[in-house]
C-alpha positions in Angstrom: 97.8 135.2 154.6 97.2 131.9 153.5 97.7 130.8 150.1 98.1 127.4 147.9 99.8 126.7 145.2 97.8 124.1 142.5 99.7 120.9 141.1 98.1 120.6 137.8 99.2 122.8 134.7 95.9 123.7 132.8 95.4 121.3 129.9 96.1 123.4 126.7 92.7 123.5 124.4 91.3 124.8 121.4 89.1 128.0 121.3 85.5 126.5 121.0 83.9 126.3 117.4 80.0 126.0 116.4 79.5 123.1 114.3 76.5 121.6 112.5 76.6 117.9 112.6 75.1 115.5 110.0 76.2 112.0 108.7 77.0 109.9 105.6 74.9 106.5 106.5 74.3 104.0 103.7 74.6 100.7 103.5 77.1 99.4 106.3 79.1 102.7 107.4 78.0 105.4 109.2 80.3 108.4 108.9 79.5 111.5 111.2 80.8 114.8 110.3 80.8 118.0 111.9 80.9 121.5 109.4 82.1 124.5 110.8 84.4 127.5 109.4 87.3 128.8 111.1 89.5 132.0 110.7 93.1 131.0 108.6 94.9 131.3 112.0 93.0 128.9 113.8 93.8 126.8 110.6 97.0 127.7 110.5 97.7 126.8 114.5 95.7 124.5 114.9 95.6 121.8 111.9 98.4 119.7 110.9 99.6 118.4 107.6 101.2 114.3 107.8 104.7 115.5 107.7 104.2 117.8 110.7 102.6 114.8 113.6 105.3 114.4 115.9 106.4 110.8 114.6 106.2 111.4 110.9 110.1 111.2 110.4 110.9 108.3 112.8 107.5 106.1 113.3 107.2 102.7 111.9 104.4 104.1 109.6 102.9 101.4 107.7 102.6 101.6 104.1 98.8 102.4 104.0 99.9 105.4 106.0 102.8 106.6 104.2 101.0 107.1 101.4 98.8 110.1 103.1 102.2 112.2 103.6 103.4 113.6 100.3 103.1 117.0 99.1 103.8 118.9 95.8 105.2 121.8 97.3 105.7 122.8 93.9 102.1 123.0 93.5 101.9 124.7 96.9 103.9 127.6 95.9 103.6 128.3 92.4 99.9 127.4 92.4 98.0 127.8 95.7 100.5 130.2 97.2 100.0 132.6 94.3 96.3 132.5 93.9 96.1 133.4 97.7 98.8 136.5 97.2 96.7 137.5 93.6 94.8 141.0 94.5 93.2 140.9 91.1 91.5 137.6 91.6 88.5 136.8 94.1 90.1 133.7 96.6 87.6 131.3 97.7 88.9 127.5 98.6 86.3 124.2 99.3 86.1 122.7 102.6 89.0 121.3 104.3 88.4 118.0 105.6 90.1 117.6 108.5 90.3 114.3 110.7 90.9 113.9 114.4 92.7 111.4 115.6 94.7 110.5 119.5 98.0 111.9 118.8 101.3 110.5 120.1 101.0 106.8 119.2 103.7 104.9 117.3 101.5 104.9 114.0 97.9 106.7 112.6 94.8 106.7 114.0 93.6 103.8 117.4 91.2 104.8 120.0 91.1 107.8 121.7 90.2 106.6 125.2 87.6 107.3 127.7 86.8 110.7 128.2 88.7 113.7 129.7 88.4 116.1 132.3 87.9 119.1 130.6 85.9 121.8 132.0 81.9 121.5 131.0 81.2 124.8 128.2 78.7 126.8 130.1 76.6 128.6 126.9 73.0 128.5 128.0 71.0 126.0 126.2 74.4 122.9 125.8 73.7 120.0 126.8 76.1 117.5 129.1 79.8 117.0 127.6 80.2 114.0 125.3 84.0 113.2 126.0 86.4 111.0 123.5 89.7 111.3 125.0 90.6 114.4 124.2 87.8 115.5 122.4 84.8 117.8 123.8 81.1 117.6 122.3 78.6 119.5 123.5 75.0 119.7 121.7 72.8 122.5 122.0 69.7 120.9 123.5 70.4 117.5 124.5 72.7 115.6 126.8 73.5 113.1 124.2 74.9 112.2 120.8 72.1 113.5 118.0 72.0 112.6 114.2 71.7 116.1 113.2 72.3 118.6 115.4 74.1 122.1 116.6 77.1 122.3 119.1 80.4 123.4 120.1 83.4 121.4 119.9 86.9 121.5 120.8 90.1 119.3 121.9 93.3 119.0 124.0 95.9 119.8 121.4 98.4 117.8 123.3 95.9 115.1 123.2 94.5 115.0 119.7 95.8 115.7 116.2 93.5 117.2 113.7 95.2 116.2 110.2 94.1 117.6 106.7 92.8 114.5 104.8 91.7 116.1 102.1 92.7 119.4 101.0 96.1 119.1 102.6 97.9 121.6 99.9 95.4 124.1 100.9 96.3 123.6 104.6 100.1 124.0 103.2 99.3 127.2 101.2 97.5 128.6 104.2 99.7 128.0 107.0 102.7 129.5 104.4 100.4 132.7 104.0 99.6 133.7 107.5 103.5 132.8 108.2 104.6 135.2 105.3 102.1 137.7 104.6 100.8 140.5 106.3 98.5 140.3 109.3 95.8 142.9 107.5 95.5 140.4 104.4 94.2 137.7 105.9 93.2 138.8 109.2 89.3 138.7 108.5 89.5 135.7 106.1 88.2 132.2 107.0 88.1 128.4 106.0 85.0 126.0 105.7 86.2 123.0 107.2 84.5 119.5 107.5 85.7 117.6 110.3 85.9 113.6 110.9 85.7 111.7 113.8 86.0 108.0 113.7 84.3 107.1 117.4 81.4 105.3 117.9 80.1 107.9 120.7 79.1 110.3 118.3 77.9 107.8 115.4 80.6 106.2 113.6 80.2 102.7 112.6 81.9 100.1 110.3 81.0 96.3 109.8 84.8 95.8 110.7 84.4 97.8 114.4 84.8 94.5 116.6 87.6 92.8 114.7 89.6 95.3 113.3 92.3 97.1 115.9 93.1 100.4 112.9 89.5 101.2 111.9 90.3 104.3 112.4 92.8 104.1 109.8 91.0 101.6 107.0 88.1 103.9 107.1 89.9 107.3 106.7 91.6 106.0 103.7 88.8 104.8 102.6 87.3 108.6 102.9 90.7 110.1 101.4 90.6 107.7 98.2 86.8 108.5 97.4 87.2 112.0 98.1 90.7 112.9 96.0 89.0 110.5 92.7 86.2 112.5 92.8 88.0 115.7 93.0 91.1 115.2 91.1 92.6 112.0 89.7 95.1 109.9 92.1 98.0 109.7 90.5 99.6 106.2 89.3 101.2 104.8 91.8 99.0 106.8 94.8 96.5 104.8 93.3 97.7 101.4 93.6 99.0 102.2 97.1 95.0 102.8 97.7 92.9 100.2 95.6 91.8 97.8 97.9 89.2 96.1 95.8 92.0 95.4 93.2 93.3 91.9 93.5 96.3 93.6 91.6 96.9 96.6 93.7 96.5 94.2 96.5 99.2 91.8 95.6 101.8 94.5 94.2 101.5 95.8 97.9 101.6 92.1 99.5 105.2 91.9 97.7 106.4 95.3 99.5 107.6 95.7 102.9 104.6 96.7 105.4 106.6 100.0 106.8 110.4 101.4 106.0 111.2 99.8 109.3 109.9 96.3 108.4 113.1 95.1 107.4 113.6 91.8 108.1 110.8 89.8 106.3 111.8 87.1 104.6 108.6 87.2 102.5 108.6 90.8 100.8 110.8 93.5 99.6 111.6 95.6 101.8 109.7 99.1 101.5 113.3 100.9 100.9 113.8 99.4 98.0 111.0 100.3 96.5 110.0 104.2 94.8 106.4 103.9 95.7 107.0 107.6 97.2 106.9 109.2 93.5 105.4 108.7 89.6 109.1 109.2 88.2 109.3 105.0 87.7 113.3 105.9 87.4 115.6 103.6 89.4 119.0 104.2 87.6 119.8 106.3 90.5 119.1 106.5 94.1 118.6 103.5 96.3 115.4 101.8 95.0 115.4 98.2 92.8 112.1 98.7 91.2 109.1 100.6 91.6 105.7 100.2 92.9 104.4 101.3 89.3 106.8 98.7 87.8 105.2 95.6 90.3 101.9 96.7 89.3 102.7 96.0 85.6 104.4 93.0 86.4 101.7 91.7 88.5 99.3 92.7 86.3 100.7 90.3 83.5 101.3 87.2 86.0 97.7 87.5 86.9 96.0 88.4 83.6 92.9 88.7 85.3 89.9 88.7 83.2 88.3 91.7 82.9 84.6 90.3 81.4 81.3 91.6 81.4 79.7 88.8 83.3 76.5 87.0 82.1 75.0 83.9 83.0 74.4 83.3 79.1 77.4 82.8 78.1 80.3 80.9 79.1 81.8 83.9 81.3 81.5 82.1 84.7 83.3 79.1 83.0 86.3 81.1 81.8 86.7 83.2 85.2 86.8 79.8 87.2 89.4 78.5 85.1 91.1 81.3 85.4 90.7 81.5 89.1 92.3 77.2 89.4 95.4 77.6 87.1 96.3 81.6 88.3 95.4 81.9 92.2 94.2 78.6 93.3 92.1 78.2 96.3 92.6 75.1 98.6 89.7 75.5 101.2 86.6 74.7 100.1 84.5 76.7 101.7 86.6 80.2 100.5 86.8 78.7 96.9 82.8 78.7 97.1 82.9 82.5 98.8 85.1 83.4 95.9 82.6 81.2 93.1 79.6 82.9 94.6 80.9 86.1 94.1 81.8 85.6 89.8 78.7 83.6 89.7 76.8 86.5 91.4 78.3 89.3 88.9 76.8 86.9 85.9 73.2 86.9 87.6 73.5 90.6 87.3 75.2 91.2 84.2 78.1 92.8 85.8 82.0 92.9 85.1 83.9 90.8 87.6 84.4 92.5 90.2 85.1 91.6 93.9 84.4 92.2 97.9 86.9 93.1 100.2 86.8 89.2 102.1 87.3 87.8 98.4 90.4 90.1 97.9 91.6 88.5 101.1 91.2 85.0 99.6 92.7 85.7 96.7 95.8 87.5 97.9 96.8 84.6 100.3 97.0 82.6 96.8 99.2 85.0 95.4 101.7 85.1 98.4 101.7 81.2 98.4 101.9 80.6 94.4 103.6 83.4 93.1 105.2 86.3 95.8 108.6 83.9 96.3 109.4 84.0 93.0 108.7 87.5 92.6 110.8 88.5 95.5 113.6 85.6 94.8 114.5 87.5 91.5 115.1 91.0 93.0 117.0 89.0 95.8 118.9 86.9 93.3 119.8 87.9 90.4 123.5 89.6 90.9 122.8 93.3 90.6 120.1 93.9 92.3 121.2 91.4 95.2 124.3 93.7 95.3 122.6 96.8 96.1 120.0 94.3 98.6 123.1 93.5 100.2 125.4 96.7 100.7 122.2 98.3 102.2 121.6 95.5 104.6 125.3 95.8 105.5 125.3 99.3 105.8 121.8 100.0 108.0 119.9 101.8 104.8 116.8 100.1 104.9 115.0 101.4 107.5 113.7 105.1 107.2 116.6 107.6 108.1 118.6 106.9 104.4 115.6 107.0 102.1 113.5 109.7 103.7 116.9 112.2 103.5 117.1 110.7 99.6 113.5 111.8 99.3 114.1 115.0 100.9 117.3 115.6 99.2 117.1 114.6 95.5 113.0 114.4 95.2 111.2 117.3 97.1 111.4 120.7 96.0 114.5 122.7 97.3 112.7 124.6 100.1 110.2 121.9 101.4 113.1 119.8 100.9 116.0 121.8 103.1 113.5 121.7 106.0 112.8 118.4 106.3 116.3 117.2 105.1 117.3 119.4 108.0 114.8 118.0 110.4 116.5 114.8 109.6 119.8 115.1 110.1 119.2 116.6 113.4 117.2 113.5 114.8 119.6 110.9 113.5 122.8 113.0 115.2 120.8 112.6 118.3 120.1 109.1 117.9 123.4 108.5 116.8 126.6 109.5 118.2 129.3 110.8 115.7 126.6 110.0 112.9 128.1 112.4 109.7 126.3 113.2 106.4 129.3 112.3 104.5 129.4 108.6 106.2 126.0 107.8 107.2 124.0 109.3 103.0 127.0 110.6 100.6 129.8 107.8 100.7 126.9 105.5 100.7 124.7 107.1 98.3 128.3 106.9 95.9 128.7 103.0 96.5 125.4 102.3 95.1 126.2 104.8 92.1 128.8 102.7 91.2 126.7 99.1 91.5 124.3 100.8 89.5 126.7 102.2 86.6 126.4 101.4 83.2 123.8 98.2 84.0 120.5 97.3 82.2 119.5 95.9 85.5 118.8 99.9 86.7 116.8 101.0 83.4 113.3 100.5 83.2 113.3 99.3 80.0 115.4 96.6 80.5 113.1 95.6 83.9 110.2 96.1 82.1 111.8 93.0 79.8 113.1 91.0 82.7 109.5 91.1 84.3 107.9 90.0 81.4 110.6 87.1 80.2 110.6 85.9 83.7 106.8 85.7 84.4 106.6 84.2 80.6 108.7 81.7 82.0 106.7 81.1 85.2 103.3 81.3 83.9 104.2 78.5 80.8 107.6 76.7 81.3 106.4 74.1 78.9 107.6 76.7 76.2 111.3 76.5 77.3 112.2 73.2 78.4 112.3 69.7 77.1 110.5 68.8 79.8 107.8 71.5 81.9 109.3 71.4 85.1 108.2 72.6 88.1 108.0 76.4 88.9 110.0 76.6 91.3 112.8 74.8 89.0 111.6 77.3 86.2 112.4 80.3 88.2 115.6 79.0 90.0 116.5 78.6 86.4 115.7 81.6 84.7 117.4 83.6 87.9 120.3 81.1 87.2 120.9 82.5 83.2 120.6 85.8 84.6 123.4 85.5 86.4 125.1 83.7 83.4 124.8 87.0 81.2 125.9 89.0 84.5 129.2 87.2 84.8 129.7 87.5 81.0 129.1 91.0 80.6 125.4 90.8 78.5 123.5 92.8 80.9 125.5 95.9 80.5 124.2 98.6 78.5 127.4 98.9 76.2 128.4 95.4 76.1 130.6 95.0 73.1 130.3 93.1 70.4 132.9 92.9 67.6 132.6 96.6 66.2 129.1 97.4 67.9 127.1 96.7 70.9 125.5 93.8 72.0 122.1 95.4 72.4 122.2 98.0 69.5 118.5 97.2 67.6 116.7 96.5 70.9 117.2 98.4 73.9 119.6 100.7 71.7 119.0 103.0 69.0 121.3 103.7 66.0 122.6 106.5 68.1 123.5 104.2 70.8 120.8 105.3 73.1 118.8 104.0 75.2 115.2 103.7 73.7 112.7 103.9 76.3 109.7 102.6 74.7 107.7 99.8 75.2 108.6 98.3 71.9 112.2 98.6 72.9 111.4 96.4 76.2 109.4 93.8 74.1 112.6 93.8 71.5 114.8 93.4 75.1 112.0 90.4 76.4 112.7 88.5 73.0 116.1 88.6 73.5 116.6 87.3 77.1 113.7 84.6 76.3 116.1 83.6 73.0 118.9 83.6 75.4 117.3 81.5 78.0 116.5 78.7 75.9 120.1 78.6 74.3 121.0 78.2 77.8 118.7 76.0 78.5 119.8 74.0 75.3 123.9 73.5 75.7 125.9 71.8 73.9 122.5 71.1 71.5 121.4 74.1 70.4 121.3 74.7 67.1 123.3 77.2 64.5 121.1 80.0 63.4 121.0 78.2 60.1 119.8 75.0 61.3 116.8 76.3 63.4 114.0 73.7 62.6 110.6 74.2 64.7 109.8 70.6 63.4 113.1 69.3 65.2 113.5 69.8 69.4 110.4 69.7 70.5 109.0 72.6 72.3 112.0 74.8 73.2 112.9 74.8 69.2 109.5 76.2 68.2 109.8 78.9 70.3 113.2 79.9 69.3 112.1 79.7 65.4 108.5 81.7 66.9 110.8 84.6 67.8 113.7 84.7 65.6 111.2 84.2 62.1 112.5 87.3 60.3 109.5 86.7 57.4 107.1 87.8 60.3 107.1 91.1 61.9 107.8 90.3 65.6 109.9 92.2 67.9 113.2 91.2 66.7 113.0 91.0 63.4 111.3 94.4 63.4 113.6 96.1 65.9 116.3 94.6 63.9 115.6 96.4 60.3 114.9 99.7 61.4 118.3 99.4 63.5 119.7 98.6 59.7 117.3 101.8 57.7 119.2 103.9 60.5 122.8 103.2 59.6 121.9 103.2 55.7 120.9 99.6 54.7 118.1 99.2 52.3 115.1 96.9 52.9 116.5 94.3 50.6 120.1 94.3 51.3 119.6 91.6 54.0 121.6 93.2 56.8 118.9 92.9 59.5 119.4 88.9 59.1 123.0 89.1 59.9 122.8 91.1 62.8 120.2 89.4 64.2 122.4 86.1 63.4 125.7 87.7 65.0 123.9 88.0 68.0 122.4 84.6 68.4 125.5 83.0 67.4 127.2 85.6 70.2 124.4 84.1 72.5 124.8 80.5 71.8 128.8 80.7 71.9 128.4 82.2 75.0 125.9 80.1 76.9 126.9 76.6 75.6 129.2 75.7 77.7 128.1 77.8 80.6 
């Protein structure tokens, strides 16, 4: 009897779904969807959330990917979860939109390839396959692509990926219910699902389809933005990671490192350092120097970008062109008139400024050759925060194994948290011989406990101040030193004095002075807490600006009694500007209700001599550093 034996393993694929196919086409995007409804297991097998694609713990996701990952699995499980395992409440959920996209490349989304051998869906009345990869289309009717039009679909799981875009806590709360209920609850049950496929051979088109290699990509999150502001708002920092018609947004992501693996660029921060992964803005724990929310509001204030309702009439389009040569200059002639049409465009139709996506381009390469250096040089530089730079360099933690268990460990909820903290640790034992828990996240987590102890550098008040001092400083040296300098020579400085409080103790939290602390009355209450307000940070700014000048100053600056504004020039009238106690500026005001609080009356005068002992502390201190 003869026999054979076949060499191929069938290619695993999807049970076929109907689908109803229209498209989104205005203006210069066409995007094609395909609606359909599919039973909860289907859902639950078949669809993936971000953290569940094969390389989401150990790709060199980018940062406009990372973004796409998170999950309150708080929300998951005491919301979603318990709506869906209510049986005194009707469950219904929107559409799921659900992308498809090749799987097993190093990051999101690419091409999905010429078209696969799968075998041809035999219904009577489908036309020819239309093949992407790993992809299937048939149409009922017709042998090709149609506008609008009926069909069956399905994919090579081993080929594809089909990711939740929007409506990925759904997907979450789902695939936890058909895991944990009983099969008689949801047996019958289905999900509408919309589904996206980013391939010209079945309509999709972008202005961008010939020049840029992550379409895919740019115009999914495009998609994910739109469709989460108009159901729920993005949170904070999500929101900045997103904008990309912000010249702010833009720039706070142009100082960041491009992926957690990106470690090595001389240019940015790396991405480790960095909480854009939560809305906490808390660094005085963990490993992060700053937070994305924090850059945003520094950026913000270096660019001051006006925000006018433009009008021809009027002198908008003067002021926005001013703006637009001293803040982000523009050397080429031909992009400066791109970016001058554009404001003079907004005036013609009595718009507020706003700007195109090529513009945003223009602008940002001003920002990282004016001002991203000396944004990155003081988180590189100035001592406590090039401390914690450094032992993570010297100890591997900046690429993504140290901060995604931090994430999982401290950050997620205990449950979500435990699996992929567990997930973790078993891919970096097998990338890593002998690699521990202990050595390789608790002895160094400890280490930069200890950096971090009991310094301003780690509160957000105090880096709210620093931000705003320095940026003072960048945007108008003129204001500190005899003569404006340069701003590189500005900044060199300012990261210079710094260092000068560092060494001397004035940028700890309880650094003494005589019977109290140094910064009791501005980033301390009465009660010797910390005050985390924003007039607390503007009380903090004051202070360091007072101190840089006196630095500045030496040997010549003057005794709190002898402060002239009419004598020194430009430094001494902004000394006198901020330390004028008949005004009610930050100090001064900070100042007396530190004195009410420890049982001084208005007119007993004890706000001026504390504000006095501290200068004089200041100026004794820095005059001969």
């Amino acid at each position: 009897m003869a026999f054979s034996i076949k060499a191929t393993v069938p290619e695993a694929l999807t049970p076929e779904i109907v689908f109803l196919k229209g498209s989104v086409s205005l203006w210069n995007y066409s995007i094609p969807f395909f609606t359909t409804n599919v039973p909860l297991v289907f859902a639950e097998k078949y669809f993936k959330l971000f953290e569940e694609l094969p390389q989401a713990d150990t790709a060199e996701w980018t940062l406009e990917e990372l973004f796409q990952r998170d999950i309150s699995w708080d929300r998951v499980d005491n919301e979603i979860l318990a709506y869906l395992n209510s049986p005194t409440r009707p469950q219904f959920f929107n559409a799921l939109t659900v992308a498809l996209m090749p799987s097993h490349t190093d990051s999101l989304g690419g091409d999905f390839g010429p078209a696969g051998d799968m075998p041809r869906l035999t219904d009577p009345g489908l036309g020819a396959p239309i093949g992407m990869g790993g992809i299937q289309i048939q149409f009922y009717d017709s042998d090709e692509d149609q506008v609008a039009g009926a069909g069956k679909m399905r994919w090579a799981t081993d080929r594809v990926d089909a990711v939740a875009v929007d409506g990925q806590h759904r997907l979450a709360a789902i695939k936890r219910f058909v895991k944990e209920a009983k099969k008689d609850r949801w047996e019958g049950a289905s999900v509408p699902v919309i589904f996206l496929i980013a391939d010209a051979r079945v309509g999709f088109k972008t202005p961008h389809a010939d020049s840029d290699s992550s379409r895919t990509v740019s115009a999914l999150r495009s998609v994910f933005i739109d469709l989460n502001k108009n159901a729920k708002p993005v949170s904070p920092s999500r929101t900045i990671l997103l904008d990309d018609l912000s010249i702010v947004s833009v720039a706070t992501r142009s100082l960041m490192g491009r992926s957690l693996g990106d470690t090595g660029d001389a240019e940015r921060i790396p991405l480790s350092l960095v909480d854009w992964m939560t809305d906490r803005n808390k660094i005085e724990d963990g490993p992060f120097i700053t937070t994305v929310t924090l850059l945003h509001e520094a950026v913000r204030q270096l660019l001051a970008v006006p925000d006018l309702q433009m009008d021809e009439d009027d002198n908008s389009v003067a002021k926005v062109e001013k703006w637009l040569d001293a803040t982000l200059p523009v050397e080429d002639v031909g992009a400066r008139e791109e970016v001058l049409g554009q404001i003079r465009q907004c005036a013609r139709l009595q718009t507020r400024l706003s700007w195109l996506p090529n513009q945003i381009k223009i602008l940002q390469q001003s920002f990282d050759a004016n001002w991203r250096p000396h944004m990155r040089a003081l988180l590189r530089d100035y001592a406590p925060y090039s401390a914690l730079w450094t032992y993570a360099e010297e100890h591997d933690l900046l690429g993504p194994q140290f901060v995604n268990l931090y994430v999982s460990k401290e950050v997620m909820p205990a449950k979500a948290g435990q699996e992929r903290s567990k997930r973790l640790e078993e891919a970096a034992k097998q990338a890593e011989p002998g690699w521990s828990l202990s050595k390789r996240y608790d002895k160094p987590l400890a280490a930069i406990d200890e950096i971090k102890e009991d310094s301003w550098a780690f509160k957000v008040v105090f880096q709210r101040a620093l931000y705003r001092a320095y940026i003072n400083v960048l945007r108008g040296p003129g204001q500190y030193f005899k003569t404006a300098p340069s701003r590189e020579t500005a900044a060199e400085a300012f990261i210079e004095y710094m260092n000068t409080l560092h060494e001397e103790g004035l940028d700890e939290v309880y650094a003494q002075l005589k019977n109290d602390y140094f910064w009791a009355g501005s980033g301390l209450s009465a009660d010797d807490t910390i005050e985390f307000t924003n007039a607390g940070a503007e009380r903090m700014r004051s202070w360091l600006e007072v101190g840089f000048i006196l630095k500045l100053l030496g040997p010549e600056a003057p005794a709190f009694d002898r402060l002239d504004s009419s004598v020194g020039g430009a430094p001494s009238k902004t000394l006198c500007y901020y330390l004028d106690l008949e005004a009610n500026r930050p100090i001064r005001w900070g100042m007396a209700k530190f004195a009410l609080a420890r049982g001084f009356d208005d007119d007993s005068g004890q706000y001026e001599r504390l504000v006095k002992q501290r200068y004089e502390h200041l100026r004794g201190t820095l005059r001969g550093s």
